[in-house]
Biopython code that builds the backbone (N, CA, C, O; Angstrom):
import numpy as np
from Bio.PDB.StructureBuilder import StructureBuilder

atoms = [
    (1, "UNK", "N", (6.989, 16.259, 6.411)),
    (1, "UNK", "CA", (6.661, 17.299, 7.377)),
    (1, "UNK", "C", (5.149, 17.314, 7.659)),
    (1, "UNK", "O", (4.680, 17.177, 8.789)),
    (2, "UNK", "N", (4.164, 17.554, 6.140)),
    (2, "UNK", "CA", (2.681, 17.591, 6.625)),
    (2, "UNK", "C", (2.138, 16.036, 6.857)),
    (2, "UNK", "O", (1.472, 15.426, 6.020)),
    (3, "UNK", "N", (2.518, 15.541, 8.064)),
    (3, "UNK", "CA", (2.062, 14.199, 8.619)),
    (3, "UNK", "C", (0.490, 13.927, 8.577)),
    (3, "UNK", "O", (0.043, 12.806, 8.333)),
    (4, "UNK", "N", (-0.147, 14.804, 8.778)),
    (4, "UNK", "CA", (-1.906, 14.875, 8.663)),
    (4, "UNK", "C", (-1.761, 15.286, 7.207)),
    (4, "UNK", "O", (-2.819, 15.900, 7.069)),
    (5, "UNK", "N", (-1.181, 15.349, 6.095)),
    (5, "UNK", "CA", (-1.548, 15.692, 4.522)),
    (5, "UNK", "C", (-1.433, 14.576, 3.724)),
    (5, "UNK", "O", (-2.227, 14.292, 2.827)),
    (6, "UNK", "N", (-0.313, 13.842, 4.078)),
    (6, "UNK", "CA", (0.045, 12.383, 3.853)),
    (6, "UNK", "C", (-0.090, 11.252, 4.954)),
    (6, "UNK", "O", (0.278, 11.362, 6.123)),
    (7, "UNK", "N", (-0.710, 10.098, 4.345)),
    (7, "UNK", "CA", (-0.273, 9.134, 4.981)),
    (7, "UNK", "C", (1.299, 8.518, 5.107)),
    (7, "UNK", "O", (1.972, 8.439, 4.079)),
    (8, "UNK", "N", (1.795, 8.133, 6.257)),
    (8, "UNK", "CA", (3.221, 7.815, 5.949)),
    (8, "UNK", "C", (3.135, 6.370, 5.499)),
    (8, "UNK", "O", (2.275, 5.508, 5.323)),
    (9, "UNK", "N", (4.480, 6.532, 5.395)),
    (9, "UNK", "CA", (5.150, 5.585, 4.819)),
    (9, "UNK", "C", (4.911, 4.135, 5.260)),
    (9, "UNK", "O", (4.460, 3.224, 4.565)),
    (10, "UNK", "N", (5.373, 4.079, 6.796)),
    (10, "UNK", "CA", (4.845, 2.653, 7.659)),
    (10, "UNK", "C", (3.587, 2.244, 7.449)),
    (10, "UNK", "O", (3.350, 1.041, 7.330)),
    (11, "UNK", "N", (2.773, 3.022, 7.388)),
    (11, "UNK", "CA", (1.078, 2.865, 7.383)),
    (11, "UNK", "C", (0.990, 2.273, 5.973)),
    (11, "UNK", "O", (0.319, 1.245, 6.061)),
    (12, "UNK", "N", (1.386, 2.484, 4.699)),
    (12, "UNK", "CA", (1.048, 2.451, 3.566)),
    (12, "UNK", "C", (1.949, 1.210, 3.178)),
    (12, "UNK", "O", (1.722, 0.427, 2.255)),
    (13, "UNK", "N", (3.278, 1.170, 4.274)),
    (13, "UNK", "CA", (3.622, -0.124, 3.591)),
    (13, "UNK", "C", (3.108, -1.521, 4.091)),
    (13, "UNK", "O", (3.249, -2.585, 3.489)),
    (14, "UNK", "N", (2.345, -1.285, 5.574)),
    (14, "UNK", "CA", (1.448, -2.044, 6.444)),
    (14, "UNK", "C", (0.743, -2.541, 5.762)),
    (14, "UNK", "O", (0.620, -3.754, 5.590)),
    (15, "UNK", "N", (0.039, -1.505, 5.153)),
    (15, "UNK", "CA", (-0.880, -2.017, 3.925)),
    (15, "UNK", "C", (-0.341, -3.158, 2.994)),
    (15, "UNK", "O", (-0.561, -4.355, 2.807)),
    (16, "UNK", "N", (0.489, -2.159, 2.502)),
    (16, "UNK", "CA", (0.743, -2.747, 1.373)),
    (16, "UNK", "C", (1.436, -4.763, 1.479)),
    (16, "UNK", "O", (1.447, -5.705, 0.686)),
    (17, "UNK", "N", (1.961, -4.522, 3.098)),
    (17, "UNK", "CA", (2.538, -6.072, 3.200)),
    (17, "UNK", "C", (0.988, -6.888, 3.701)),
    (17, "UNK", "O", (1.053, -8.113, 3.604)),
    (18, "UNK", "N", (0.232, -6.575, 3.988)),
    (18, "UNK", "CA", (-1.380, -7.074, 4.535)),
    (18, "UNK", "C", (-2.050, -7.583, 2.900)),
    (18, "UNK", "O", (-2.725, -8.605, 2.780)),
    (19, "UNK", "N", (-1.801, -6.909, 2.051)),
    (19, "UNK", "CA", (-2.609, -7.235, 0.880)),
    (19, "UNK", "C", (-2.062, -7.834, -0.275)),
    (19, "UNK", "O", (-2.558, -8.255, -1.320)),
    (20, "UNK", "N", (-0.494, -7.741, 0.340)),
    (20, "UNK", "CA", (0.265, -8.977, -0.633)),
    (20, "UNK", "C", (0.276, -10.514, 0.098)),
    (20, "UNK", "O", (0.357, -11.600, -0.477)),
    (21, "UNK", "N", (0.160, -10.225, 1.671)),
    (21, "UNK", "CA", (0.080, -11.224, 2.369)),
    (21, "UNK", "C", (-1.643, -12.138, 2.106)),
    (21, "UNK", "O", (-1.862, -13.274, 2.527)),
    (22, "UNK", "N", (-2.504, -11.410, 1.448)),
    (22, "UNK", "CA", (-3.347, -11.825, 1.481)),
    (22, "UNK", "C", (-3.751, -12.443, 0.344)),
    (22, "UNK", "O", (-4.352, -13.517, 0.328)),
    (23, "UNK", "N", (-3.394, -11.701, -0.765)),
    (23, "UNK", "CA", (-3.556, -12.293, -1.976)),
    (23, "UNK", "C", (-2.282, -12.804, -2.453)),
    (23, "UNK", "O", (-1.429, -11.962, -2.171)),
    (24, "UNK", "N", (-1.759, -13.810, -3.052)),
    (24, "UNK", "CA", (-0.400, -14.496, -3.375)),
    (24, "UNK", "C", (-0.360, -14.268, -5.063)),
    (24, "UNK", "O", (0.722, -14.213, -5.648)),
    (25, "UNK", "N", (-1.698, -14.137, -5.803)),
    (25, "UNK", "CA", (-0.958, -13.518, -7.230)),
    (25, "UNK", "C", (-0.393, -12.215, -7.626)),
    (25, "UNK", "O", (-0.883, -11.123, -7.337)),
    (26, "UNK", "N", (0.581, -12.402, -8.251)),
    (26, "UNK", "CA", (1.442, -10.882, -8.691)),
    (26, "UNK", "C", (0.803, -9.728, -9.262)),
    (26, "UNK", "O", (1.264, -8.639, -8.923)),
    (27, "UNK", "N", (-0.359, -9.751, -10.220)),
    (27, "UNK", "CA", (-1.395, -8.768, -10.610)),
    (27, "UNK", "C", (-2.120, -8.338, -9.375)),
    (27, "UNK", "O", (-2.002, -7.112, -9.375)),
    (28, "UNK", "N", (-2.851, -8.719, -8.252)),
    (28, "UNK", "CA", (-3.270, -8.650, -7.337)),
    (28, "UNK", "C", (-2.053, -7.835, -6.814)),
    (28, "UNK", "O", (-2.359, -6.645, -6.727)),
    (29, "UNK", "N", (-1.018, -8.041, -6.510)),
    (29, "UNK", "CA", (-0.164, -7.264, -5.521)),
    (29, "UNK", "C", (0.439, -6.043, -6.520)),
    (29, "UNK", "O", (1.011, -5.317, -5.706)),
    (30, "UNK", "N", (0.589, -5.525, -7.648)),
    (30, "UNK", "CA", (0.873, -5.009, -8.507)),
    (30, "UNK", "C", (0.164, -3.980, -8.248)),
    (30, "UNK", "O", (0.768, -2.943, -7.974)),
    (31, "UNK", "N", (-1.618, -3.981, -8.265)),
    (31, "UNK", "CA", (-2.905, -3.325, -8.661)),
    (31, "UNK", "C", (-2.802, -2.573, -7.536)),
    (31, "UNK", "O", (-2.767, -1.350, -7.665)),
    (32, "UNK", "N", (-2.711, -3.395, -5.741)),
    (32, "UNK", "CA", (-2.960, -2.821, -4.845)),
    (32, "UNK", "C", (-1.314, -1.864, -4.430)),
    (32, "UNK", "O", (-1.287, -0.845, -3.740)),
    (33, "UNK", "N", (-0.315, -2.411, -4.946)),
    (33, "UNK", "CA", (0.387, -1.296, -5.002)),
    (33, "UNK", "C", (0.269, 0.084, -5.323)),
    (33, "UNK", "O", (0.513, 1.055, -4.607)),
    (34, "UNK", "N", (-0.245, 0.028, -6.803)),
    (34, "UNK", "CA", (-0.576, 1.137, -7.684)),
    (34, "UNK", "C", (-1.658, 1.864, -6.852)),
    (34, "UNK", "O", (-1.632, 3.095, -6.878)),
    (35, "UNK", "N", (-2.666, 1.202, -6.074)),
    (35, "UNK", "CA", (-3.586, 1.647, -5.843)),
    (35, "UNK", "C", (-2.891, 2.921, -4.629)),
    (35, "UNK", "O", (-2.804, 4.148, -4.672)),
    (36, "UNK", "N", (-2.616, 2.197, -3.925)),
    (36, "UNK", "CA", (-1.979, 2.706, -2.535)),
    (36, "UNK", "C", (-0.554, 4.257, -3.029)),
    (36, "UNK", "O", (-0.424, 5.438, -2.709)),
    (37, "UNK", "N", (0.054, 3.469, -3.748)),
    (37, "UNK", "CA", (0.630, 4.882, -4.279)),
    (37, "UNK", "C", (0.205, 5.978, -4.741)),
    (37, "UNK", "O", (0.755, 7.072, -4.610)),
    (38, "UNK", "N", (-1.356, 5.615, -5.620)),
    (38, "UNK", "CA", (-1.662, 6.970, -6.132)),
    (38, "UNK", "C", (-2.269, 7.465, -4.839)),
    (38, "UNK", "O", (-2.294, 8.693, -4.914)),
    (39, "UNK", "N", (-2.933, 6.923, -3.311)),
    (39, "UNK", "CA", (-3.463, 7.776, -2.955)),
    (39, "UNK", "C", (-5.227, 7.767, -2.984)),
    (39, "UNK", "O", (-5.856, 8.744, -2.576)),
]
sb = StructureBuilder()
sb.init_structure("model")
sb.init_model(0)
sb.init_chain("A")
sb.init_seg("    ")
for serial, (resi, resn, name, xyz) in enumerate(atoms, 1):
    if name == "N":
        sb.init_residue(resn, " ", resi, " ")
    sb.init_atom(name, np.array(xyz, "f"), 0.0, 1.0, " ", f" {name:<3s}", serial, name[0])
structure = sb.get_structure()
């Protein structure tokens, strides 16, 4: 509902496919997961 309180979902998984696409090791895509989930 609060769309300006959170980032959504598409945006964060944009991310999240941009920085697995970028880096190919699994710690690298792990970290920036974690990162992006907490926020």
């Amino acid at each position: 509902m609060a769309k300006s309180a959170k980032p959504s979902k598409s945006a964060l998984s944009k991310a999240g496919k941009t920085l697995a696409s970028n880096s190919s090791s699994k710690p690298a895509k792990s970290k920036a997961g974690s990162t992006l989930g907490k926020g």
